[in-house]
NUTI-359171 format. One line per field, with one value per atom (N, C-alpha, C, CB): residue in three letters; atom name; x, y, z. Coordinates in steps of 0.2 Angstrom, whole numbers. Glycine has a CB too. Example, Ala and Ser with C-alpha at 12.3 -4.5 7.8 and 13.67 -1.06 7.14 Angstrom:
BEGIN
rest = c(ala:ala:ala:ala:ser:ser:ser:ser) $
atom = c(N:CA:C:CB:N:CA:C:CB) $
xx = c(66:62:66:57:64:68:64:70) $
yy = c(-28:-22:-16:-22:-11:-5:0:-3) $
zz = c(39:39:39:45:35:36:39:29) $
# end
This chain:
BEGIN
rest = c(unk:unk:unk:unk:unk:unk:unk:unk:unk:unk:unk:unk:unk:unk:unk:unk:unk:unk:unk:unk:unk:unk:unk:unk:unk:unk:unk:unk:unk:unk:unk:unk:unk:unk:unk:unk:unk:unk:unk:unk:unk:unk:unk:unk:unk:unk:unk:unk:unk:unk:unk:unk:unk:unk:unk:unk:unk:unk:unk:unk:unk:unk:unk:unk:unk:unk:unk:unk:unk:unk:unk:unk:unk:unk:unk:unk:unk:unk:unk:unk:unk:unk:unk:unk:unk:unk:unk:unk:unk:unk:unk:unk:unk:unk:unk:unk:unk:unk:unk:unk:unk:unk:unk:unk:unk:unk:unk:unk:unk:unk:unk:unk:unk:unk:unk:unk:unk:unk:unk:unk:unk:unk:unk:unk:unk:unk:unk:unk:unk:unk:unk:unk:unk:unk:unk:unk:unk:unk:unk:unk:unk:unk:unk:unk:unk:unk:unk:unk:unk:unk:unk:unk:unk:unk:unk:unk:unk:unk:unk:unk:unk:unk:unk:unk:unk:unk:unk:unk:unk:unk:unk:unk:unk:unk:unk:unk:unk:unk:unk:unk:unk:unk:unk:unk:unk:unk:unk:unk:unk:unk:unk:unk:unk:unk:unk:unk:unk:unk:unk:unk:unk:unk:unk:unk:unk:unk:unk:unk:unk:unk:unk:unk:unk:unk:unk:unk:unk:unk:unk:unk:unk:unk:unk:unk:unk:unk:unk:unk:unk:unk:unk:unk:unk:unk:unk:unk:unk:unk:unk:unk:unk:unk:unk:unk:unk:unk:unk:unk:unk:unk:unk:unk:unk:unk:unk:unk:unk:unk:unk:unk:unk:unk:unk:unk:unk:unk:unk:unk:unk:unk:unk:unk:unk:unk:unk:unk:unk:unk:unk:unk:unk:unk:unk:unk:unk:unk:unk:unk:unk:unk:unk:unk:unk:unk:unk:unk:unk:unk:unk:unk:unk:unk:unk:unk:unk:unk:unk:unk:unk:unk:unk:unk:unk:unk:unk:unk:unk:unk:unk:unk:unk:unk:unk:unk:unk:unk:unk:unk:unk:unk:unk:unk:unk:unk:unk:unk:unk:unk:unk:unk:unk:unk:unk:unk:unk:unk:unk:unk:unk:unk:unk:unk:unk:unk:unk:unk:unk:unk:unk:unk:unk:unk:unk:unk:unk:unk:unk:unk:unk:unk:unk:unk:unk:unk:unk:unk:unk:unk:unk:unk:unk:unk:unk:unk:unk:unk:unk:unk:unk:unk:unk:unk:unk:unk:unk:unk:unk:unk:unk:unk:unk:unk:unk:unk:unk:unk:unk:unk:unk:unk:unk:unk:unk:unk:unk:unk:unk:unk:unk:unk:unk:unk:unk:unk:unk:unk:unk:unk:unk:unk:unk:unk:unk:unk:unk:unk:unk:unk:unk:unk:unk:unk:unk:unk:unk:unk:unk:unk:unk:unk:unk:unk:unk:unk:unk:unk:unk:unk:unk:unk:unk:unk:unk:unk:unk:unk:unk:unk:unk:unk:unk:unk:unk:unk:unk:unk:unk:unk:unk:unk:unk:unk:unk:unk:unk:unk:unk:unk:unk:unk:unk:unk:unk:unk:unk:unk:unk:unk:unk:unk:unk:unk:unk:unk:unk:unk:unk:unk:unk:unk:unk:unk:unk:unk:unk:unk:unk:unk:unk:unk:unk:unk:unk:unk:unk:unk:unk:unk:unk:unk:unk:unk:unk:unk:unk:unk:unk:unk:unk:unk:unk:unk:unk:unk:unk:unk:unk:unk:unk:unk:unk:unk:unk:unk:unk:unk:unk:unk:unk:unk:unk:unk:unk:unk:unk:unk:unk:unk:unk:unk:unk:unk:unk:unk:unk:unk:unk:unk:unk:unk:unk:unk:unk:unk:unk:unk:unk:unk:unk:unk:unk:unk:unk:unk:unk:unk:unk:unk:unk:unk:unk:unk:unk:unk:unk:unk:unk:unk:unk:unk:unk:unk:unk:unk:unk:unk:unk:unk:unk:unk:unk:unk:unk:unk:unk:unk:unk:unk:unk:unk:unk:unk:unk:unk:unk:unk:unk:unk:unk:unk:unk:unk:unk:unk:unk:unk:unk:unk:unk:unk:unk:unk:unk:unk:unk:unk:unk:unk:unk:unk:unk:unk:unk:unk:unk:unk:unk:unk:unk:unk:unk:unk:unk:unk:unk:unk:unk:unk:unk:unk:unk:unk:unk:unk:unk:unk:unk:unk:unk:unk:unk:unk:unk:unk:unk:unk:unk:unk:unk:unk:unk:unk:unk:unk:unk:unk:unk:unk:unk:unk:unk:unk:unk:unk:unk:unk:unk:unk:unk:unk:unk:unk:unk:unk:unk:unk:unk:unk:unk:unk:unk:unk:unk:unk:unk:unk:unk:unk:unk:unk:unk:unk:unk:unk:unk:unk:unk:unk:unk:unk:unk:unk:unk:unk:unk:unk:unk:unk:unk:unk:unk:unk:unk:unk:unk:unk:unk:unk:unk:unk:unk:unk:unk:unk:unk:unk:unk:unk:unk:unk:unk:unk:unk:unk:unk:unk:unk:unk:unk:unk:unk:unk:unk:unk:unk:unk:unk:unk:unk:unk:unk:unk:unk:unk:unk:unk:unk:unk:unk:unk:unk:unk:unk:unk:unk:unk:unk:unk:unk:unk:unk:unk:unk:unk:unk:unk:unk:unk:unk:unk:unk:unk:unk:unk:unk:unk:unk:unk:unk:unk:unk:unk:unk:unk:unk:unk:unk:unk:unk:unk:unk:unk:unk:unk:unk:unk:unk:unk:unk:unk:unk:unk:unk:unk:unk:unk:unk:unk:unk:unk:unk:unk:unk:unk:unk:unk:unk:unk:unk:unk:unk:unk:unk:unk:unk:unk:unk:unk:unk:unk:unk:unk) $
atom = c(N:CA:C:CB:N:CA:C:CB:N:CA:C:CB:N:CA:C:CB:N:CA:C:CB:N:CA:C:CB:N:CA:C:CB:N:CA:C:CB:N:CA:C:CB:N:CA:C:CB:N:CA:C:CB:N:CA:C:CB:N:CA:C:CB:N:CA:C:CB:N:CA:C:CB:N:CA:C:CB:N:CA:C:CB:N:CA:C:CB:N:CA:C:CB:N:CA:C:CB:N:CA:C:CB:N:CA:C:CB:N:CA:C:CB:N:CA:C:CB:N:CA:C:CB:N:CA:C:CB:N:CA:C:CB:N:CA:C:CB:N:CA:C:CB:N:CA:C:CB:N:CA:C:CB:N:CA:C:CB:N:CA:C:CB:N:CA:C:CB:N:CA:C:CB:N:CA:C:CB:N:CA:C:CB:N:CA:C:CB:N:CA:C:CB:N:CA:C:CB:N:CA:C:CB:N:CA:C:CB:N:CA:C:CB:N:CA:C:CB:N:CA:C:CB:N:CA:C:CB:N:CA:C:CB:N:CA:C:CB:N:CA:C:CB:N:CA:C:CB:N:CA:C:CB:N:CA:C:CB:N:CA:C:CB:N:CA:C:CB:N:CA:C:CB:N:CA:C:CB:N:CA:C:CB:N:CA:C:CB:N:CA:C:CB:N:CA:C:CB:N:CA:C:CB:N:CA:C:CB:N:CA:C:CB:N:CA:C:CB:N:CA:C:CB:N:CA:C:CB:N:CA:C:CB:N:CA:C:CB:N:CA:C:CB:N:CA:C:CB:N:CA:C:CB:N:CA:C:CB:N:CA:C:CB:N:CA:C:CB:N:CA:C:CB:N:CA:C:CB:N:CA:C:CB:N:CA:C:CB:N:CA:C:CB:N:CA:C:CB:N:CA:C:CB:N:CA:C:CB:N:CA:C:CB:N:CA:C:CB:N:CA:C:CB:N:CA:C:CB:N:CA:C:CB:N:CA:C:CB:N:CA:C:CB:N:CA:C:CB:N:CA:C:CB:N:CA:C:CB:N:CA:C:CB:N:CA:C:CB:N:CA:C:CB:N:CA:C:CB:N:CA:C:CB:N:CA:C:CB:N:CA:C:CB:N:CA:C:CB:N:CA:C:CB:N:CA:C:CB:N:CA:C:CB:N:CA:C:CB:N:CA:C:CB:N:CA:C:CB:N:CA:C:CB:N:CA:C:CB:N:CA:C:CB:N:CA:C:CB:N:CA:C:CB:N:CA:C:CB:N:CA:C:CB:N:CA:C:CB:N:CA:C:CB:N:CA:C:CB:N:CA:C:CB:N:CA:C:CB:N:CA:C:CB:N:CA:C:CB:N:CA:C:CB:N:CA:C:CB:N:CA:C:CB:N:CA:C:CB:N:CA:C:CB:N:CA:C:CB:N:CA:C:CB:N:CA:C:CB:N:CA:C:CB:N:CA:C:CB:N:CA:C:CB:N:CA:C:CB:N:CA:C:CB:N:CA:C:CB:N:CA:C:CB:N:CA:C:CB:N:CA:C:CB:N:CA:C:CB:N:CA:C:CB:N:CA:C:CB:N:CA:C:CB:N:CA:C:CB:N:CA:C:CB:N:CA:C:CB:N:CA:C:CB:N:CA:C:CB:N:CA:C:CB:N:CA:C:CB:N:CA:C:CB:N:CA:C:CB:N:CA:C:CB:N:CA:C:CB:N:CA:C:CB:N:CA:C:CB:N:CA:C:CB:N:CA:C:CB:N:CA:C:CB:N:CA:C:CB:N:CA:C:CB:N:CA:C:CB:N:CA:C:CB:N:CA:C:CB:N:CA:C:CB:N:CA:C:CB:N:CA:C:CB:N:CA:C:CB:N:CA:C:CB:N:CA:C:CB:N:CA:C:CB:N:CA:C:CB:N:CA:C:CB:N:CA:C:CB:N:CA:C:CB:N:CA:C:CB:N:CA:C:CB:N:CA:C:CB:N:CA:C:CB:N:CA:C:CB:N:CA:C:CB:N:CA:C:CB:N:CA:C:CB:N:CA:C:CB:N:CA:C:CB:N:CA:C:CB:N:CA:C:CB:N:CA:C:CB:N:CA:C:CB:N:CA:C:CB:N:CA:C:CB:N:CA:C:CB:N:CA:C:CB:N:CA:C:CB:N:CA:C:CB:N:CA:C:CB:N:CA:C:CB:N:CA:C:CB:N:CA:C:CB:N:CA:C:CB:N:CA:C:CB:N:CA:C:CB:N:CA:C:CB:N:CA:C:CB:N:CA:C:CB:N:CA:C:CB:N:CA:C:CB:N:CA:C:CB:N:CA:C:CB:N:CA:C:CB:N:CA:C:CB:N:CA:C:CB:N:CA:C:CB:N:CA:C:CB:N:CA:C:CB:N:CA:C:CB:N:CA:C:CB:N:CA:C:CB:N:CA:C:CB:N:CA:C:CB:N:CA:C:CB:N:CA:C:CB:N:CA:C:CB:N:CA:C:CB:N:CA:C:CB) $
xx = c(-136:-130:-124:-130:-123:-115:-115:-107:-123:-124:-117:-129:-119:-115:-107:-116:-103:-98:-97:-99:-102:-99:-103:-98:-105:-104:-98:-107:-95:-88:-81:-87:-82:-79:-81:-80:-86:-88:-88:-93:-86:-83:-77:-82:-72:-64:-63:-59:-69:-66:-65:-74:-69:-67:-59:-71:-58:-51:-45:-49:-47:-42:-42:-44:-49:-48:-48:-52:-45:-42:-46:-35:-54:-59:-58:-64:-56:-54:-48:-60:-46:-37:-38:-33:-33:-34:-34:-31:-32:-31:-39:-28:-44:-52:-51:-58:-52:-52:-52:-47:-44:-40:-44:-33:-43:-47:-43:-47:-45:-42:-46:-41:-43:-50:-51:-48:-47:-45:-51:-36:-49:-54:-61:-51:-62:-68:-75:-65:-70:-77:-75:-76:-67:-67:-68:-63:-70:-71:-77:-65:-80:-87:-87:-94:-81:-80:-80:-72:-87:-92:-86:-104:-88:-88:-80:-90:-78:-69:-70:-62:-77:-78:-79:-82:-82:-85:-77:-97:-74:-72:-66:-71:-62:-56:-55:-52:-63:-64:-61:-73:-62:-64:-58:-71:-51:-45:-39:-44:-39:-33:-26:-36:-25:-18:-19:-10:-14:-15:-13:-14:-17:-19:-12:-24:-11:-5:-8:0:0:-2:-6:6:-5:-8:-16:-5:-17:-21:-26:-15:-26:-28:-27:-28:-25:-26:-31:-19:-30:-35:-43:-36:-44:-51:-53:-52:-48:-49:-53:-43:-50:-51:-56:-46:-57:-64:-69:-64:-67:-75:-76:-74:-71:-73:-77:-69:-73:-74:-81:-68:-81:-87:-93:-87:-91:-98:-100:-96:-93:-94:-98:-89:-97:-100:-108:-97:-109:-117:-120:-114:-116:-121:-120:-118:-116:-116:-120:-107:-116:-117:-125:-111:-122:-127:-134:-124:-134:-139:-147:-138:-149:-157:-156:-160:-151:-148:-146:-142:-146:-144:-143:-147:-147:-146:-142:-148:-141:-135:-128:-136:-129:-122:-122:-121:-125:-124:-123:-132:-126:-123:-116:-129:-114:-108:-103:-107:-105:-101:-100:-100:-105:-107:-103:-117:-104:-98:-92:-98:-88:-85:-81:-87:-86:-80:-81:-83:-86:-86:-80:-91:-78:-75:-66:-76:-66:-60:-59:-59:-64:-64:-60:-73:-65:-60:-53:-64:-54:-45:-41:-45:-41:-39:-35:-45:-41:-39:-30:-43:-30:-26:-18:-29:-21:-13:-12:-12:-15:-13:-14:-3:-19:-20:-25:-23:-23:-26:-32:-19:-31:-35:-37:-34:-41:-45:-47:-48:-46:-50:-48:-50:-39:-37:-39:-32:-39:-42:-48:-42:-54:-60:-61:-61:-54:-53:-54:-47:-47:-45:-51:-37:-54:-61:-64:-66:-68:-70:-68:-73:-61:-59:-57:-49:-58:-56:-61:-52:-68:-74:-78:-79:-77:-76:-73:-73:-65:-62:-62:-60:-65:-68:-73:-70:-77:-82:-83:-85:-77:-76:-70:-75:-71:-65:-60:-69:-64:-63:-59:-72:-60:-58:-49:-61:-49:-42:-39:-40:-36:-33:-27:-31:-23:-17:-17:-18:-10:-8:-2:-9:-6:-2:2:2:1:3:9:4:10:17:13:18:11:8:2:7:-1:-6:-9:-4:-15:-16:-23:-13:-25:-32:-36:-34:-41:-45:-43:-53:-43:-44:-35:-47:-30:-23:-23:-19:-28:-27:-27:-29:-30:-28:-22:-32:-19:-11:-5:-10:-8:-4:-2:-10:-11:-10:-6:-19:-6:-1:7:-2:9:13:16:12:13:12:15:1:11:10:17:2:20:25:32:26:31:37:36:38:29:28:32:20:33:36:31:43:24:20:19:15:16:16:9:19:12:5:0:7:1:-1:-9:2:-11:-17:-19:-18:-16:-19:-21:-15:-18:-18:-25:-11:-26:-32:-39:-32:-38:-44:-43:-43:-40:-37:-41:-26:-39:-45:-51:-44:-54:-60:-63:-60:-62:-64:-66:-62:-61:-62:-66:-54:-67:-70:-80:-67:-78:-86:-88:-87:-84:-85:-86:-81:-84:-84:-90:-77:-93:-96:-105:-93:-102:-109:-109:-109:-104:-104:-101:-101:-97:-95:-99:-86:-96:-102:-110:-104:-111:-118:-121:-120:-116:-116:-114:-112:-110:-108:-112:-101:-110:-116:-116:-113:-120:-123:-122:-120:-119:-119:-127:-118:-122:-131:-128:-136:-134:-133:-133:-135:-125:-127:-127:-123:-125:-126:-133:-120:-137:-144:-143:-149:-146:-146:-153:-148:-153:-156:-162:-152:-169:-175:-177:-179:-175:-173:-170:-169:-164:-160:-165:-153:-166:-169:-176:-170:-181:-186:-181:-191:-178:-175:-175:-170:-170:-163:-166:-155:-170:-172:-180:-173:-179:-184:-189:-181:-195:-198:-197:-205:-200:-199:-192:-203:-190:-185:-187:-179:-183:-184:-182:-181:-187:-187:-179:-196:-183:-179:-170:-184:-169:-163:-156:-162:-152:-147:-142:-145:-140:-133:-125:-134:-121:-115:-113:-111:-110:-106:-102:-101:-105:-97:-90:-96:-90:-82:-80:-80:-82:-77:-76:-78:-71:-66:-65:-61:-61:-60:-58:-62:-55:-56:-49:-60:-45:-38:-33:-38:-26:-24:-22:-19:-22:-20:-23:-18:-30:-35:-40:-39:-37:-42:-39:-43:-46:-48:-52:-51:-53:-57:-57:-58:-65:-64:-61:-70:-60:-53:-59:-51:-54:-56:-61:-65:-58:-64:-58:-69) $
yy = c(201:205:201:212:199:191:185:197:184:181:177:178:171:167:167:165:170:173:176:179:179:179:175:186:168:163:159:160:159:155:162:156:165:170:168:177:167:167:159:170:155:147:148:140:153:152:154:154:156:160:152:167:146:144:140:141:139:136:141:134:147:153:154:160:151:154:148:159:143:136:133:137:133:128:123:129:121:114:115:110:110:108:108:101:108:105:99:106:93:88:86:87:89:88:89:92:93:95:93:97:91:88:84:85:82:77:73:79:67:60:52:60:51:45:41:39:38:32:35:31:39:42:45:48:45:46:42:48:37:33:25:30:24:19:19:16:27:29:33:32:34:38:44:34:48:56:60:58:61:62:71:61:73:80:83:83:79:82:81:76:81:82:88:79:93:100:101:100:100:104:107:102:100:104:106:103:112:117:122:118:122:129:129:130:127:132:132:128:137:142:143:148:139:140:145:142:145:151:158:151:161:170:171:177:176:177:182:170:181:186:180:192:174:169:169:162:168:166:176:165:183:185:190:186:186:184:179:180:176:169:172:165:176:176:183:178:189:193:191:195:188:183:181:177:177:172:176:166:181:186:190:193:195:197:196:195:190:185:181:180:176:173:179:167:184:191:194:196:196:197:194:197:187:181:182:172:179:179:189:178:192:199:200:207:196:197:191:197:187:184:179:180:177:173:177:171:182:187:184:190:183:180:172:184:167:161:157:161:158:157:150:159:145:139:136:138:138:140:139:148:145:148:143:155:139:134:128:133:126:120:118:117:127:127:126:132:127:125:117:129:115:107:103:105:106:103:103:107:109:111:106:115:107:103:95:106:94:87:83:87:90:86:87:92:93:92:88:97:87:79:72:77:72:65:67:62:72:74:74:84:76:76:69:78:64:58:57:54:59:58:62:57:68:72:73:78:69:69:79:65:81:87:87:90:89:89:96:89:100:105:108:109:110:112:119:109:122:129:134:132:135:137:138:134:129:129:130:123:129:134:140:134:145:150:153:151:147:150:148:147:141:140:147:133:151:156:161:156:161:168:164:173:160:158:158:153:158:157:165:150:169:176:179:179:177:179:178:178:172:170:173:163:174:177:186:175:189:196:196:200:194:192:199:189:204:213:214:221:215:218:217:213:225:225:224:232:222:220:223:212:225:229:225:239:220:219:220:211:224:227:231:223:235:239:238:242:234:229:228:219:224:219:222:209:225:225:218:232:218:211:212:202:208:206:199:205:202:195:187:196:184:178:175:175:181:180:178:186:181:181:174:187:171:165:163:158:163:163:166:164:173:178:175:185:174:171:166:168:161:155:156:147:160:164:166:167:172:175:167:179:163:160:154:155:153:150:156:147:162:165:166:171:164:164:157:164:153:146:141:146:141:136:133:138:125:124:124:119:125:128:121:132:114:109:111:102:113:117:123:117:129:133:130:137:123:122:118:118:112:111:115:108:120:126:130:132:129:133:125:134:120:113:114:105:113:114:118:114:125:129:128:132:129:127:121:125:117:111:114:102:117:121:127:124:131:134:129:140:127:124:120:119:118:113:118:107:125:128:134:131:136:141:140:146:134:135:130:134:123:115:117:108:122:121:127:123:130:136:134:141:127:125:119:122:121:114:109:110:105:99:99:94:105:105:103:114:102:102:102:95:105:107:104:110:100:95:97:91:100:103:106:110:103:105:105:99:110:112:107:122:104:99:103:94:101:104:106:100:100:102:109:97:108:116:123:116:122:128:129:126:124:126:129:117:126:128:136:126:136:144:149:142:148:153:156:148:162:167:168:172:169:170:176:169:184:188:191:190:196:200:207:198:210:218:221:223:222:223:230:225:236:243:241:249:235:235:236:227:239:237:237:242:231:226:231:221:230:231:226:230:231:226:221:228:217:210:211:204:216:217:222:216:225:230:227:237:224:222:226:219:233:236:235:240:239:239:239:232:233:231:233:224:236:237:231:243:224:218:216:213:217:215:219:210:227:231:230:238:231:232:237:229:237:240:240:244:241:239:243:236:240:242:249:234:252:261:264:259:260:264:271:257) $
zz = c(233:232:234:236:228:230:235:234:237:241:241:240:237:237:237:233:236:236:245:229:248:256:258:260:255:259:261:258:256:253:259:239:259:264:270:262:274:280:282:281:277:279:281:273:279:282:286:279:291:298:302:303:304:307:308:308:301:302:304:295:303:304:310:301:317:320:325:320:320:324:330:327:327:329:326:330:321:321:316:319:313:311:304:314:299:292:291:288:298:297:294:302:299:298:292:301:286:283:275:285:273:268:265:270:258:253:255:244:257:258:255:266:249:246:252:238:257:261:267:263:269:274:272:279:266:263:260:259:258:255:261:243:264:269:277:269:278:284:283:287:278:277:281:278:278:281:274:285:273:268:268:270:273:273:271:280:270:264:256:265:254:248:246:246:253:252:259:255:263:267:264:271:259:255:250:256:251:244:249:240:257:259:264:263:262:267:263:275:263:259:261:260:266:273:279:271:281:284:283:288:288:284:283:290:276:274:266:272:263:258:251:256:253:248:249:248:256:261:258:271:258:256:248:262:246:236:235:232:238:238:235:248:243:246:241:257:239:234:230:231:225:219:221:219:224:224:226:229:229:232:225:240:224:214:211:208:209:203:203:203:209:210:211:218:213:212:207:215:202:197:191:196:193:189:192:190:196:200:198:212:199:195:188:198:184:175:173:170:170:166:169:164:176:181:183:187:181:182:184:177:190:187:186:178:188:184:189:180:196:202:203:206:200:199:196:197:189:184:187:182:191:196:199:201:204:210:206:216:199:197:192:193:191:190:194:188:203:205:207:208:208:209:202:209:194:190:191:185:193:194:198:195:204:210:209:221:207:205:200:201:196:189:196:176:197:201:207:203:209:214:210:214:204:201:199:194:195:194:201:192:205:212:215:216:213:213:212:207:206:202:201:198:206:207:213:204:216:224:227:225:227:229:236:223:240:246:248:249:246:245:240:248:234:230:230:230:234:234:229:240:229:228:218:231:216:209:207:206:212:212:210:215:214:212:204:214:203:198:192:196:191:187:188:191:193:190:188:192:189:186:176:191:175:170:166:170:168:164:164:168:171:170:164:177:163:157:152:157:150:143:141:142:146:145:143:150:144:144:140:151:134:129:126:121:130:126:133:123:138:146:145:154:145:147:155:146:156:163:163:165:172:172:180:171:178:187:188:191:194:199:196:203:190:188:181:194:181:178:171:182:171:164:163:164:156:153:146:151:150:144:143:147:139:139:143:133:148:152:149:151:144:145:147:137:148:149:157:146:161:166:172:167:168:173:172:171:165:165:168:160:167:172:180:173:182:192:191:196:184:188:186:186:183:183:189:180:191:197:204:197:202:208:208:208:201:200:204:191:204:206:212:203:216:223:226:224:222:221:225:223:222:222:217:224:218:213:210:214:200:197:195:189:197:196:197:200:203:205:202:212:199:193:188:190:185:179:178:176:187:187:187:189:189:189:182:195:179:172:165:172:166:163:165:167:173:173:170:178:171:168:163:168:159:150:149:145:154:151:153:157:158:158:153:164:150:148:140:150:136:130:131:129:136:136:137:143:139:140:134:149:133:128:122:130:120:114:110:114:113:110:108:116:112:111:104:118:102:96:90:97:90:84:81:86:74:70:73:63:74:77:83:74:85:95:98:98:105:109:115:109:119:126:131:128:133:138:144:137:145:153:154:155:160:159:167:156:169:177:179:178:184:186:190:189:188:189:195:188:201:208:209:211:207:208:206:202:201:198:202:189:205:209:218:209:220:224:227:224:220:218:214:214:210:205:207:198:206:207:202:209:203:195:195:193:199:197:197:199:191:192:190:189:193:191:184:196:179:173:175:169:180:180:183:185:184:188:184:192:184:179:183:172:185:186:186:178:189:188:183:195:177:173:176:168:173:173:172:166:165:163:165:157:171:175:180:177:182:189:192:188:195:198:203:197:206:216:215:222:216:215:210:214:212:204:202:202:205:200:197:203:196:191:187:195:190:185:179:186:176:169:165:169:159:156:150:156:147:139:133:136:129:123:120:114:120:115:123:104:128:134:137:143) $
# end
């Protein structure tokens, strides 16, 4: 039940609760590969600043969304889901390089709400009561949203790339004439994470009802 999703929630207690600093933290290439402080390739996925109203938009979002995903589409795929995010944070790792971004999580975010959305092409969305649109708007919407917060969107836009570079590469390339499917979940993973049996009688919480929030409900057209 969303495993994954409150694991990624129960990594942000220690920073919050300032057992250790963001200095530990921060993507830094220099202290990374010349000081072999391995663990800032995975630590600044996981801190969001401090608790505030960004700080709990953040964790909203990512619990949803990464749940939503892991109970729809990822359904029975859990491998799937884990090496989506190893893509993921990978390809923004090298991007990262290159826009001087110090924490990542934030675009993590947005990567799964953008591949949730592509994927629920019909879901109507209503945020915060304001703007009605359809799901694949809403990554656009948040950085919107986040430009009037007056952050900068350089990190939406790279969770907004990533994404699309996963989703095209998993769902569109691989449907089109002479496509093929390059993304292949690696054998290890799948013996690890994947389960053989599933419950034929289970039926799932759709994907494309979001609910809970009125910034991200939805529902589908003619519903």
């Amino acid at each position: 039940m969303a495993y994954q999703s409150l694991r990624l929630e129960y990594l942000q207690i220690p920073p919050q609760l300032e057992l250790i600093t963001p200095f530990q933290l921060y993507f830094n290439p220099e202290l990374i590969f010349k000081h072999f402080q391995i663990w800032r390739l995975i630590t600044n996925f996981l801190f969001f600043g401090p608790v505030g109203f960004n700080f709990l938009f953040n964790m909203i979002f990512l619990y949803r969304y990464c749940r939503m995903l892991e109970e729809g589409s990822f359904r029975g795929r859990t491998a799937d889901f884990v090496f989506m995010f190893l893509f993921g944070g990978f390809l923004m790792t090298i991007f990262g390089l290159f826009v001087s971004l110090v924490f990542l999580g934030q675009a993590f975010t947005i990567m799964l709400v953008y591949v949730w959305s592509r994927r629920n092409p019909y879901v109507r969305m209503n945020f915060f009561g304001l703007l009605n649109f359809q799901a694949p708007f809403l990554p656009w919407v948040l950085m919107g949203f986040s430009l009037l917060l007056g952050n900068s969107i350089i990190v939406d836009l790279l969770g907004i790339a990533v994404g699309h570079i996963y989703y095209f590469l998993e769902d569109v390339f691989p449907i089109q004439p002479g496509g093929i499917r390059i993304l292949k979940t690696p054998s290890i993973l799948k013996a690890i994470f994947d389960t053989p049996d599933e419950d034929p009688n289970y039926n799932p919480l759709p994907e494309e009802r979001p609910g809970g929030f009125a910034w991200g409900e939805g529902q589908r057209l003619g519903g």
